[in-house]
NUDRENNU-404874 format. One line per field, with one value per residue: residue number from 1; chain; x negated, z negated, y of N, C-alpha, C in turn. Coordinates in Angstrom, 1 decimal, padded with zeros to 4 digits. Atoms other than C-alpha are relative to their C-alpha. Layout:
! NUDRENNU-404874
nr: NUM | ...
kette: A | ...
npx: X | ...
npz: Z | ...
npy: Y | ...
capx: X | ...
capz: Z | ...
capy: Y | ...
cpx: X | ...
cpz: Z | ...
cpy: Y | ...
This chain:
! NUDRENNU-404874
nr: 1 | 2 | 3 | 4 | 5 | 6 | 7 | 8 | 9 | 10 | 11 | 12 | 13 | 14 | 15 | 16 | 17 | 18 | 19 | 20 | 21 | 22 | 23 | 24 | 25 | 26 | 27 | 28 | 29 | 30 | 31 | 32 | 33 | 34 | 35 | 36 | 37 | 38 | 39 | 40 | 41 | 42 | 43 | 44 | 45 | 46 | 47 | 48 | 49 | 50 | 51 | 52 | 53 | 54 | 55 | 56 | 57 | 58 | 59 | 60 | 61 | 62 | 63 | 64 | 65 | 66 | 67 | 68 | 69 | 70 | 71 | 72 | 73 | 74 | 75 | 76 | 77 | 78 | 79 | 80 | 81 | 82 | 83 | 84 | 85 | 86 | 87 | 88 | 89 | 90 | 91 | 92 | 93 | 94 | 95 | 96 | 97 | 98 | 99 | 100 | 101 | 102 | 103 | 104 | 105 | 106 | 107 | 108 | 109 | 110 | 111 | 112 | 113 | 114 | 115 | 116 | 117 | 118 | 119 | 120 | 121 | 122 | 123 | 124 | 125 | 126 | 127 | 128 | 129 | 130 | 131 | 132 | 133 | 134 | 135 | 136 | 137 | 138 | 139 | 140 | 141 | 142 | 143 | 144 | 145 | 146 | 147 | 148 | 149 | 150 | 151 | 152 | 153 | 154 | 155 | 156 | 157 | 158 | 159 | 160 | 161 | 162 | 163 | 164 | 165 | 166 | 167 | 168 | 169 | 170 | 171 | 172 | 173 | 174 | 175 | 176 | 177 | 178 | 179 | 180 | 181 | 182 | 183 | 184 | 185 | 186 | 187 | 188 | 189 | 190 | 191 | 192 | 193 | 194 | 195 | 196 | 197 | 198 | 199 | 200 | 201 | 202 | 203 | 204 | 205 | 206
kette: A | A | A | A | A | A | A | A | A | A | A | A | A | A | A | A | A | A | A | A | A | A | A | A | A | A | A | A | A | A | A | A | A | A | A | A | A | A | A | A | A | A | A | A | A | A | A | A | A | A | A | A | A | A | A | A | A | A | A | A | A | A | A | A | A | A | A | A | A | A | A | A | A | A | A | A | A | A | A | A | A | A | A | A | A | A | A | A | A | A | A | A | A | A | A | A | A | A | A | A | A | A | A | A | A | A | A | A | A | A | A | A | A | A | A | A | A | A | A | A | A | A | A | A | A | A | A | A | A | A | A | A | A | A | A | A | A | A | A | A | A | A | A | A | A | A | A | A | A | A | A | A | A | A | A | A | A | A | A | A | A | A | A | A | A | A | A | A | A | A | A | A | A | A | A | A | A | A | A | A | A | A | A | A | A | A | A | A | A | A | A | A | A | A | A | A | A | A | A | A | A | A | A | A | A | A
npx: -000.2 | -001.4 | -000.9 | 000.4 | 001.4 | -000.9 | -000.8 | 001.3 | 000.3 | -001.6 | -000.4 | 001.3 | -000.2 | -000.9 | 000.2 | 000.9 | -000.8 | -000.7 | 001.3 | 000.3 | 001.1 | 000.0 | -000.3 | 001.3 | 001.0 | 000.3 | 000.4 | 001.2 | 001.3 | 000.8 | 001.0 | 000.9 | 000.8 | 000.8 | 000.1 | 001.3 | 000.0 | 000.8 | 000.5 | -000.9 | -000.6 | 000.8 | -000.5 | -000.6 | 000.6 | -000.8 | 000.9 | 000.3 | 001.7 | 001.1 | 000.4 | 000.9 | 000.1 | -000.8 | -000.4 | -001.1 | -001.2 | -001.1 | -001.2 | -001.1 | -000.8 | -001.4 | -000.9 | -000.8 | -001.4 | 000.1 | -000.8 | 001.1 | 001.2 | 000.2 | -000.9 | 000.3 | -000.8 | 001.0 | 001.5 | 000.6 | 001.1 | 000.3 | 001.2 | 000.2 | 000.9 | -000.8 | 001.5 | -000.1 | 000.7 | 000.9 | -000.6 | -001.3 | -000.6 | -000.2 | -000.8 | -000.3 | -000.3 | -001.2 | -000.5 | -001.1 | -000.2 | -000.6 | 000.8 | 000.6 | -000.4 | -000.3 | -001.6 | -000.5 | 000.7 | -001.1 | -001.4 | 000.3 | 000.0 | -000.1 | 001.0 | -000.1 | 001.4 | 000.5 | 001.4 | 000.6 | -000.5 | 000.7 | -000.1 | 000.3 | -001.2 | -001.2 | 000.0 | 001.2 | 000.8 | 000.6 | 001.5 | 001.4 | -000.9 | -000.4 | -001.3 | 000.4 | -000.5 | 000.8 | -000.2 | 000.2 | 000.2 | 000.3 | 001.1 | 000.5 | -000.2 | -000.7 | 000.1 | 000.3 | -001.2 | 000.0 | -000.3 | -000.2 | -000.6 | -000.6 | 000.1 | 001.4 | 000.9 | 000.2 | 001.7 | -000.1 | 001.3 | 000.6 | 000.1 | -000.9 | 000.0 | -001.2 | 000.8 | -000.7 | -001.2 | 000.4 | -000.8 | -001.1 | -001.1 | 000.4 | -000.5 | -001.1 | 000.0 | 000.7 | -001.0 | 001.2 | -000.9 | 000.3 | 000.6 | 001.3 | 000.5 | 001.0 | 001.1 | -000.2 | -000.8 | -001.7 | -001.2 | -000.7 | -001.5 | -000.4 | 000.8 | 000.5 | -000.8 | -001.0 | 000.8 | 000.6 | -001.8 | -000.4 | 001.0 | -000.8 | -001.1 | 000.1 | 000.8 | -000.9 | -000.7 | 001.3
npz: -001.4 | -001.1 | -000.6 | -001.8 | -000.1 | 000.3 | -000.8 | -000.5 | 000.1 | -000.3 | -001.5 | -000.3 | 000.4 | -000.8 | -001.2 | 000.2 | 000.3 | -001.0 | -001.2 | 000.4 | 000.9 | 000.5 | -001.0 | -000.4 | -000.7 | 000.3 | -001.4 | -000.4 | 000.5 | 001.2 | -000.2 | 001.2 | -000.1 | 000.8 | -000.1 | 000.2 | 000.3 | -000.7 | 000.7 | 000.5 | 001.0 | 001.4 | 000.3 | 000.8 | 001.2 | 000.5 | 000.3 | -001.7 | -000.7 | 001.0 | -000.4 | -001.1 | -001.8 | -001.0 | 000.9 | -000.4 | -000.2 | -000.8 | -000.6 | -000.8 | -001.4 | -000.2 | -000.6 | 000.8 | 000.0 | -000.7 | -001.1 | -001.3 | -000.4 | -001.7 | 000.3 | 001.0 | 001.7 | 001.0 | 000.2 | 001.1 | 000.4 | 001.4 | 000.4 | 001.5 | 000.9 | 001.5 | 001.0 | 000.3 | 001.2 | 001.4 | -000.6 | 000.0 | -000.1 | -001.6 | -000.7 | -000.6 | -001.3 | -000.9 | -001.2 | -000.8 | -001.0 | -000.5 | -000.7 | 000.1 | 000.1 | 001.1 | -000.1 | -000.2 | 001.0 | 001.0 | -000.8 | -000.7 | -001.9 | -000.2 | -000.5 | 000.0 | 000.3 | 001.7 | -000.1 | -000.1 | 000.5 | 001.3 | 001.2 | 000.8 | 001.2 | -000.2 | 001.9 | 000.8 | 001.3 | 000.6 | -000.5 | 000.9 | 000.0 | -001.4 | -000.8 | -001.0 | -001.1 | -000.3 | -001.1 | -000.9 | -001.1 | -000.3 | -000.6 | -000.2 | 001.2 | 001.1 | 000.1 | 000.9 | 001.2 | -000.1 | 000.7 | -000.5 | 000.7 | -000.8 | -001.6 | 000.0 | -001.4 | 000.3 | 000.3 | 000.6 | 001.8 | 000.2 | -001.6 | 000.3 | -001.5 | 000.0 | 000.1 | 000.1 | 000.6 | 001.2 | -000.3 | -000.1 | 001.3 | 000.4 | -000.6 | 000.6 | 001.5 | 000.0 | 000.0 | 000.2 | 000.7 | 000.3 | 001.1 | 000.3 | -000.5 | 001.0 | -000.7 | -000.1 | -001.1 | 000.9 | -000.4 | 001.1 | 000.2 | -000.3 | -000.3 | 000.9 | 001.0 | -001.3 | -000.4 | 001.5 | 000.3 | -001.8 | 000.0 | 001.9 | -000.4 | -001.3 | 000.8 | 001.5 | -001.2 | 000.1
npy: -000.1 | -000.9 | 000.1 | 000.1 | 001.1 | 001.6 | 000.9 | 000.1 | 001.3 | 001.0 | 000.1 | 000.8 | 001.9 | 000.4 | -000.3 | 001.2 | 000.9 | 000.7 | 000.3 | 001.8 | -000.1 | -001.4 | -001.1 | -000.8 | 000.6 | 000.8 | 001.1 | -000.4 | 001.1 | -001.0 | -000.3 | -001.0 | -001.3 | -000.9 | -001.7 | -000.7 | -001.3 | -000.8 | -001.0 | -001.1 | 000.3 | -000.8 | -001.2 | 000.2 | -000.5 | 001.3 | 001.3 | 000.9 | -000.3 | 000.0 | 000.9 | 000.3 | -000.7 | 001.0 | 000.9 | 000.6 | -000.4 | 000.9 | -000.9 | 000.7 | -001.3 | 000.1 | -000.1 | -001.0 | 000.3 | 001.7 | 000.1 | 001.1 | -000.8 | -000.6 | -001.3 | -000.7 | 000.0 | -000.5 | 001.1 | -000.5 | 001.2 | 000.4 | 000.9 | -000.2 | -000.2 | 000.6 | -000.5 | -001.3 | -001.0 | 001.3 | 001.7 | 000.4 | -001.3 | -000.5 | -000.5 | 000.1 | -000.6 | 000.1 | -001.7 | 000.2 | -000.8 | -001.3 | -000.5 | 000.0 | -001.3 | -000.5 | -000.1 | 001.5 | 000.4 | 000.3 | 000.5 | 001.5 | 000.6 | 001.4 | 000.4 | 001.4 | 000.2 | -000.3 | -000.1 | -001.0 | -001.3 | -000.9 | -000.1 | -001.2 | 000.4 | -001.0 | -000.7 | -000.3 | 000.9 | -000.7 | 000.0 | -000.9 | -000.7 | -000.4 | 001.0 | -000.2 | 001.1 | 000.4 | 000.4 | 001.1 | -000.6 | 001.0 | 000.6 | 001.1 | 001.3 | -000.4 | -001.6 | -001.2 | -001.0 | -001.4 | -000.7 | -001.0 | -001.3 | -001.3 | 000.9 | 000.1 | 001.1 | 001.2 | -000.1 | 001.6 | 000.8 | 001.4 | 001.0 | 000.6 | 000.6 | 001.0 | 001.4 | 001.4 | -000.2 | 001.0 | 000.9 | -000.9 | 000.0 | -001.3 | -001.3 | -000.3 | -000.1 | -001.5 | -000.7 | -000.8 | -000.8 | -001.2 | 000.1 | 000.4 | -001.5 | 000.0 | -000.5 | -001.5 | -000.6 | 000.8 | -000.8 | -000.9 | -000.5 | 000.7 | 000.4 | 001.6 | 001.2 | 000.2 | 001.0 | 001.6 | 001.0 | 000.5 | 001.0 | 001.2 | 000.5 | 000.8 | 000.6 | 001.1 | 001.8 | 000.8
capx: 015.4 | 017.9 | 021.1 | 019.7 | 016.9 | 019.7 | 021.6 | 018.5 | 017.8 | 021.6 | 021.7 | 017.8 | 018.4 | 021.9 | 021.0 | 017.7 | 020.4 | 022.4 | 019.3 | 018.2 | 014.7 | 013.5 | 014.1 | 011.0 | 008.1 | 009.0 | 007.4 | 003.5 | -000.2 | -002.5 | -006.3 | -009.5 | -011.8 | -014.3 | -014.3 | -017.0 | -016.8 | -018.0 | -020.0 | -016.9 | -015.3 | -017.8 | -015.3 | -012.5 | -012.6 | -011.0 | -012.4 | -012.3 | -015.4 | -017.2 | -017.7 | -019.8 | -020.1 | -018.9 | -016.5 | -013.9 | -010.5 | -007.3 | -005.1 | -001.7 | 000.1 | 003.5 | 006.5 | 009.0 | 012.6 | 010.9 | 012.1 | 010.3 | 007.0 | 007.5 | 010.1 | 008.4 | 009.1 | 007.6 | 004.3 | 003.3 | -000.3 | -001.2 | -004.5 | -005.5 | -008.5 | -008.5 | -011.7 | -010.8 | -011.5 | -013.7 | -012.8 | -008.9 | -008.0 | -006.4 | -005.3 | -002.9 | -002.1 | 001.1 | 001.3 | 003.8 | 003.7 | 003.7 | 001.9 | -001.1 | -000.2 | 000.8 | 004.1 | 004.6 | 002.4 | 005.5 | 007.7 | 008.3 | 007.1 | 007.8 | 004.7 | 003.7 | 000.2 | -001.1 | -004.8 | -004.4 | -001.7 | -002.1 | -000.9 | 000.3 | 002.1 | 004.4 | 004.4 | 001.7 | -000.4 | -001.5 | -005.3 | -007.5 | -004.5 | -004.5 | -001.4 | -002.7 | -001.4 | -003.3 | -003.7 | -004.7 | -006.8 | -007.5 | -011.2 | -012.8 | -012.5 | -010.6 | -009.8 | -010.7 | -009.0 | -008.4 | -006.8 | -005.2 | -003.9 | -000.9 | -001.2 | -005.0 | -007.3 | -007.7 | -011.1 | -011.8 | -013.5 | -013.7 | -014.3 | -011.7 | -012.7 | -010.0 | -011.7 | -010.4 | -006.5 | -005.8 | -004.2 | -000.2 | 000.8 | -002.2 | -000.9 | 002.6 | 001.8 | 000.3 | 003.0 | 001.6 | 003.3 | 002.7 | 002.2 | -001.2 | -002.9 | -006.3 | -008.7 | -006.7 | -004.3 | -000.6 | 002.4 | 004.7 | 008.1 | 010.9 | 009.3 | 007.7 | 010.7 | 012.8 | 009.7 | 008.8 | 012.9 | 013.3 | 010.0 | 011.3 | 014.8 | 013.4 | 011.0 | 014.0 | 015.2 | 012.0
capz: -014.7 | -012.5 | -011.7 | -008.0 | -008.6 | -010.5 | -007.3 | -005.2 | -007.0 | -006.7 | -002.9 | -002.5 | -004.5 | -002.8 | 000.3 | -000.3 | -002.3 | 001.0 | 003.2 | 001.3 | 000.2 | -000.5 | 002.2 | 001.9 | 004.1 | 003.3 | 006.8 | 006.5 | 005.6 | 003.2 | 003.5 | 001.6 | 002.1 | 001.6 | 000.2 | 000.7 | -001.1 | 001.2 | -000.1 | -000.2 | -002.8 | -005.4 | -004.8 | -006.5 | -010.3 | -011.0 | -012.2 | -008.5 | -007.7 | -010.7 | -009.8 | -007.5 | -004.0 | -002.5 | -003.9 | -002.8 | -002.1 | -001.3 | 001.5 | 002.9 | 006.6 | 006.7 | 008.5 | 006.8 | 008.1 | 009.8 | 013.1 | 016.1 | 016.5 | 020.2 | 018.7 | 016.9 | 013.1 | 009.9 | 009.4 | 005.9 | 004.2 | 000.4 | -000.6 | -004.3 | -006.2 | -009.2 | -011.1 | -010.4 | -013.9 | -015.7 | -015.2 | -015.0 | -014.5 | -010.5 | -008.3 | -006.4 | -002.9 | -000.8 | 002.6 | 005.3 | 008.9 | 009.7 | 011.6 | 011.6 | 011.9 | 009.0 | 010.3 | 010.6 | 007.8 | 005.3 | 008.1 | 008.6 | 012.3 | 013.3 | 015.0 | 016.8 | 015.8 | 011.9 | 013.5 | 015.2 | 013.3 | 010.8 | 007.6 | 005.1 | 001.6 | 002.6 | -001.0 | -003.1 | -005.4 | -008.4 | -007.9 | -010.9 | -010.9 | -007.4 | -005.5 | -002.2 | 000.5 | 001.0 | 004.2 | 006.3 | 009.3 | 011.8 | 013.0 | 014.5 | 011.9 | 009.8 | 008.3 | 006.7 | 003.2 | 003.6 | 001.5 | 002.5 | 000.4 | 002.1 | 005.9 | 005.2 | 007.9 | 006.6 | 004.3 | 004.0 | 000.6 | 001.2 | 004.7 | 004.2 | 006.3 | 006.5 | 006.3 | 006.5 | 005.9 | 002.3 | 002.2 | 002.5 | -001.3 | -002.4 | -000.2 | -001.5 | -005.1 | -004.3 | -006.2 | -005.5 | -007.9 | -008.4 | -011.8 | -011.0 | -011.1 | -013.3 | -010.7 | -010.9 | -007.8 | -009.5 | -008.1 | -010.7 | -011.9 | -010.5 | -007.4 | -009.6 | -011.1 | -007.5 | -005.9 | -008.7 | -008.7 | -005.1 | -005.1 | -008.9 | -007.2 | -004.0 | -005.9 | -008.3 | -005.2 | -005.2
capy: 005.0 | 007.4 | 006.7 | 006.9 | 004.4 | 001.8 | 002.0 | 001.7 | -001.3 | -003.0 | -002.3 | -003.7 | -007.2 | -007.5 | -007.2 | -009.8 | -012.2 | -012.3 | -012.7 | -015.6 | -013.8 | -010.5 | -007.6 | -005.7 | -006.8 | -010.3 | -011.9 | -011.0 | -012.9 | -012.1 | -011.5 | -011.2 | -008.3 | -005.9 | -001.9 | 000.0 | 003.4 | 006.0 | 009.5 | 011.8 | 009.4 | 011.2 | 014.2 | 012.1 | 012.6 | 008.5 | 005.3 | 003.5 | 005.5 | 005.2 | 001.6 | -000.8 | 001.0 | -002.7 | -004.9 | -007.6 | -007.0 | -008.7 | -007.1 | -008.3 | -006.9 | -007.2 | -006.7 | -004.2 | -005.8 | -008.9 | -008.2 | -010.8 | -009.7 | -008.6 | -005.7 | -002.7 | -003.0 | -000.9 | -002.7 | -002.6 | -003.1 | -003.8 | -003.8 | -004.8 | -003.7 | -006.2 | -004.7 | -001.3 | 000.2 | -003.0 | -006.8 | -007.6 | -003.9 | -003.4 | -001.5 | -001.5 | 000.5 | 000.3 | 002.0 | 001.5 | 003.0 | 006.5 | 009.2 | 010.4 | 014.1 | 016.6 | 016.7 | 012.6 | 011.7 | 011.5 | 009.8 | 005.9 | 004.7 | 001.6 | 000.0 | -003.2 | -003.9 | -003.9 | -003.7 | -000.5 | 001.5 | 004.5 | 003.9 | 006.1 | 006.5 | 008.6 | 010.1 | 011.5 | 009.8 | 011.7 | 011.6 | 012.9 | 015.5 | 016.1 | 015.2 | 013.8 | 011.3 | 008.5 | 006.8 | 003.6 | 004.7 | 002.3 | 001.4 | -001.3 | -004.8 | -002.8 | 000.7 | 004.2 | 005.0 | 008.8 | 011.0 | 014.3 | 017.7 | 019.6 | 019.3 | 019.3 | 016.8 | 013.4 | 013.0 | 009.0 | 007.5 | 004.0 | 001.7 | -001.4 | -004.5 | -007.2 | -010.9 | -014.5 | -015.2 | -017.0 | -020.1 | -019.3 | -020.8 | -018.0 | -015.3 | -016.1 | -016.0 | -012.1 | -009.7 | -005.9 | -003.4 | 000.5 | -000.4 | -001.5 | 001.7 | 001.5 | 003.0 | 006.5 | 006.6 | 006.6 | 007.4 | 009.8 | 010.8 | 009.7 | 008.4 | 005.5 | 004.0 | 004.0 | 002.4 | 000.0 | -001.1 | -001.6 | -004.0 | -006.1 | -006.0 | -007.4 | -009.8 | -011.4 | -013.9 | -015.5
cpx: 001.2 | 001.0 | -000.3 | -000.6 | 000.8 | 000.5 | -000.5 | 000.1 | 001.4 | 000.0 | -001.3 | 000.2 | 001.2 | 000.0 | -001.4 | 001.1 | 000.8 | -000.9 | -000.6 | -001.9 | 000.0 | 000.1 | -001.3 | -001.3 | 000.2 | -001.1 | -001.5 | -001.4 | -001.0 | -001.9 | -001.2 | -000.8 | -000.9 | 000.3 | -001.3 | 000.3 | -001.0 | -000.7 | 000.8 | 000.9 | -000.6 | 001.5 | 001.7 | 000.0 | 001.0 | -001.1 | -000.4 | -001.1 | -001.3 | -000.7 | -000.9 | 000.7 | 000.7 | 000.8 | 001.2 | 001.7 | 000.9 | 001.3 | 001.2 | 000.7 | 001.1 | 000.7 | 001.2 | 001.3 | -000.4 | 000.6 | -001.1 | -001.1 | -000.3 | 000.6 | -001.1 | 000.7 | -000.9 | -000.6 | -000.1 | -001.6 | -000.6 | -001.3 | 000.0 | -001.6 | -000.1 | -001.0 | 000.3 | -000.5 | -000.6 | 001.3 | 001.6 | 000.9 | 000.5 | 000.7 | 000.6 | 000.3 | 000.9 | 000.6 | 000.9 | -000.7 | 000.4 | -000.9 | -001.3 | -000.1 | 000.8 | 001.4 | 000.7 | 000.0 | 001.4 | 001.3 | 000.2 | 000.0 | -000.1 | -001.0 | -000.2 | -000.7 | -000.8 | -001.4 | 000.0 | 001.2 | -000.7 | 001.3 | 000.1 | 000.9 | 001.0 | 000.4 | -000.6 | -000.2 | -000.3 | -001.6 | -000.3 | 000.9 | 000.4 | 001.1 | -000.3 | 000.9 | -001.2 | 000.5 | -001.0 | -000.5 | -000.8 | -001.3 | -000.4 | -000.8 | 000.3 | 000.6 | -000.4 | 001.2 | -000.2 | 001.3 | 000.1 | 000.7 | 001.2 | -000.1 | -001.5 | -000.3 | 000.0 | -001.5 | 000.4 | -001.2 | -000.6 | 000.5 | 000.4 | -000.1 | 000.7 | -000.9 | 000.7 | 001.4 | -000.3 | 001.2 | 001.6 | 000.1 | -001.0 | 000.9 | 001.5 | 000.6 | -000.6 | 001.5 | -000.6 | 001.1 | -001.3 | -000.6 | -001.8 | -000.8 | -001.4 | -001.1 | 000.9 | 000.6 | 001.3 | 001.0 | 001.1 | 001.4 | 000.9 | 000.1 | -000.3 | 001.1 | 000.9 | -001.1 | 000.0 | 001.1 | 000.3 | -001.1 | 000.6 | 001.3 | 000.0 | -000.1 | 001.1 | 000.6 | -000.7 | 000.2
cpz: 000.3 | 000.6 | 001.6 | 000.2 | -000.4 | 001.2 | 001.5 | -000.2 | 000.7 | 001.3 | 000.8 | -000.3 | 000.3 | 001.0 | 000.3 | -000.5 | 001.6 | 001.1 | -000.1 | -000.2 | 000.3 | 001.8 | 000.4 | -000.4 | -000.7 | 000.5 | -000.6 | -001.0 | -000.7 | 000.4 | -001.0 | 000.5 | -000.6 | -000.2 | -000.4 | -000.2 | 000.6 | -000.9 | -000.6 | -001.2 | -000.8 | -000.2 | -001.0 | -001.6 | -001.0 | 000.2 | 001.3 | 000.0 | -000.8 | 000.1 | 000.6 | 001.2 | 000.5 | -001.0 | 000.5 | -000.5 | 000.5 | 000.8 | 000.7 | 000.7 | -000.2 | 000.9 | -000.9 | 000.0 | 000.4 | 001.7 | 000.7 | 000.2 | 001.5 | -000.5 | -000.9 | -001.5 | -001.3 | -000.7 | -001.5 | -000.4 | -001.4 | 000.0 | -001.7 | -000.5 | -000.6 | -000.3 | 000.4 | -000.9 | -000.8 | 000.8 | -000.3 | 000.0 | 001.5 | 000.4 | 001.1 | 001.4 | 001.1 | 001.1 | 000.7 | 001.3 | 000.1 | 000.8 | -000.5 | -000.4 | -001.5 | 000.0 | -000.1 | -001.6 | -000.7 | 000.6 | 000.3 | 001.5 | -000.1 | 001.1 | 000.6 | -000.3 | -001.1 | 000.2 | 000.3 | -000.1 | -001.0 | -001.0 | -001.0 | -001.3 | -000.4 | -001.1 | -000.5 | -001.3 | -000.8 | 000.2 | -000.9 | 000.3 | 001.1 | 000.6 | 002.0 | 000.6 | 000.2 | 001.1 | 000.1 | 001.0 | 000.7 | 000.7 | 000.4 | -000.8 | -001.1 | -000.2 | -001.1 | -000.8 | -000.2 | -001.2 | 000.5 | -001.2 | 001.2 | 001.6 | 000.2 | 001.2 | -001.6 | -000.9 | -000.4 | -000.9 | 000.4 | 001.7 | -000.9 | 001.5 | -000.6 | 000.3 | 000.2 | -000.6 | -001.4 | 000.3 | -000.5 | -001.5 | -000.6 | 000.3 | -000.8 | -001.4 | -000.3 | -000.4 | -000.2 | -001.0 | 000.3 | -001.3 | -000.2 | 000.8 | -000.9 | 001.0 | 000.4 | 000.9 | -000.7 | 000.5 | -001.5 | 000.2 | 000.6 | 001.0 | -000.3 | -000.2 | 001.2 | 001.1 | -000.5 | 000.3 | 000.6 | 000.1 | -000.9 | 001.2 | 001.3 | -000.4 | -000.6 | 001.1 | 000.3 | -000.6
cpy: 000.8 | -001.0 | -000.6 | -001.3 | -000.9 | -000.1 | -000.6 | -001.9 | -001.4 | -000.1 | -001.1 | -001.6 | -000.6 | -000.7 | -001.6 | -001.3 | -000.9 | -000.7 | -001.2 | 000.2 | 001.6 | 001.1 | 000.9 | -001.2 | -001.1 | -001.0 | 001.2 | -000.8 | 000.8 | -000.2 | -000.1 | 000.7 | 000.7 | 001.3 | 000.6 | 001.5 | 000.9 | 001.7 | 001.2 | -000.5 | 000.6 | 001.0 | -000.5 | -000.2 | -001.9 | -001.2 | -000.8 | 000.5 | 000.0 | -001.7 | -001.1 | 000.4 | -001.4 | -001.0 | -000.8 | 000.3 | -000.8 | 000.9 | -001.4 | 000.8 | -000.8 | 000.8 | 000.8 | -000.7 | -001.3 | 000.0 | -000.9 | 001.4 | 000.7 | 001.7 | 000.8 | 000.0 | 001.3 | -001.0 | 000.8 | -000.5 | 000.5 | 000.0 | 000.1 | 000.4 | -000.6 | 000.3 | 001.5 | 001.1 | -001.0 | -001.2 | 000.2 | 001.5 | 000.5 | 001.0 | 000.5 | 001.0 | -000.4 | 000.5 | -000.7 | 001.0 | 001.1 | 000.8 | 001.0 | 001.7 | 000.7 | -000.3 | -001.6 | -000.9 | -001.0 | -001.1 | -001.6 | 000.3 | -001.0 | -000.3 | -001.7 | -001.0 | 000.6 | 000.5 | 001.3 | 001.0 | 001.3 | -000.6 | 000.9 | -000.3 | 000.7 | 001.0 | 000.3 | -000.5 | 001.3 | -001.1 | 000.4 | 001.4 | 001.1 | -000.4 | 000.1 | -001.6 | -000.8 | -000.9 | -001.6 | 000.3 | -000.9 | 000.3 | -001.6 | -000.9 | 000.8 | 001.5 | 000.7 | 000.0 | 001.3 | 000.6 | 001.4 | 000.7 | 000.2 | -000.8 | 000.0 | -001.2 | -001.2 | -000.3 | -001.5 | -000.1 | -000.6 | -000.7 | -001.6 | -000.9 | -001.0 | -001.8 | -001.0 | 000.0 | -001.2 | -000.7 | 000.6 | -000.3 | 001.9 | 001.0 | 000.3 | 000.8 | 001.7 | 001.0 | 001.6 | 001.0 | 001.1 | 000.3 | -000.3 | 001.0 | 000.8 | 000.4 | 001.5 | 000.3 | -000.7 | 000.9 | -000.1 | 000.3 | -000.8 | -001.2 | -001.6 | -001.0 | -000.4 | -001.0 | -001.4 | -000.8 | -000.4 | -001.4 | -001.4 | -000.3 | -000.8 | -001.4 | -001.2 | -000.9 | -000.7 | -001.1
């Protein structure tokens, strides 16, 4: 790990230690769901699509700082895959609020409503050795997973409906890492280990 990324970590699990739990998106409920892989997923060259066209999912929305739900905060939302590449192989997906535009995309926005923000991962996934942005795009009972090149338009894979909440100890016991990347979307280089570290260092006050 980088220099940058240890001090990443020390200022993240400080900062949770004082708080009295973790700092990122602590406050938010978890979900289970469906993904339905739409026809332009073919054009991705990764295990997710090789798959069953529909398959259960577990998403969870969160709150980025926790602020009162009246105030705008950065909304986060998790979904997991766990069969991804074959049984007990997941993966994982971590967006945050941002804009929908080329220019925003990469930007946090703070939002007040998980149902009808955009979603994005501010960072590029390697893809089947594409480096694309993937997104969160809100529709009615749920959203489009899109994927974008460059300041390219939005092309969505997979339709992501949001279902019944899970009981809280479940929800609790949900830990989503970067690491869980067996359907072919992986965030790289340094990137990885300054995400990853911030999450673990949040995570260790638990």
């Amino acid at each position: 790990m980088t220099a940058f990324g240890r001090a990443v970590d020390l200022v993240v699990q400080a900062a949770s230690v004082v708080r009295g739990e973790r700092i990122i998106h602590a406050k938010g409920q978890a979900y289970d769901g469906k993904l339905t892989l739409l026809p332009a997923a073919a054009a991705l060259p990764v295990p997710l699509v090789r798959g069953a066209r529909t398959r259960p999912v577990l998403v969870r929305l969160s709150r980025g700082v926790g602020l009162p739900g009246a105030l705008p905060d950065v909304l986060g939302i998790a979904v997991r895959i766990p069969d991804a590449d074959g049984a007990g192989h997941p993966q994982d997906l971590m967006l945050a609020t941002g804009g929908g535009s080329p220019l925003l995309r990469r930007l946090l926005v703070p939002r007040r409503d998980h149902r009808t923000a955009t979603y994005t991962s501010l960072i590029s996934y390697d893809v089947g050795g594409r480096d694309l942005v993937v997104a969160a795009l809100p529709e009615a009972g749920g959203f489009l997973l899109a994927t974008a090149e460059g300041s390219g338009a939005w092309t969505p894979f997979a339709r992501l409906s949001v279902g019944d909440p899970l009981p809280d100890a479940q929800g609790r016991s949900l830990a989503f890492s970067i690491r869980n990347d067996a359907g072919g979307f992986r965030v790289g280089g340094a990137w990885r280990a300054v995400r990853d570290g911030a999450y673990d260092a949040a995570r260790s006050v638990e």
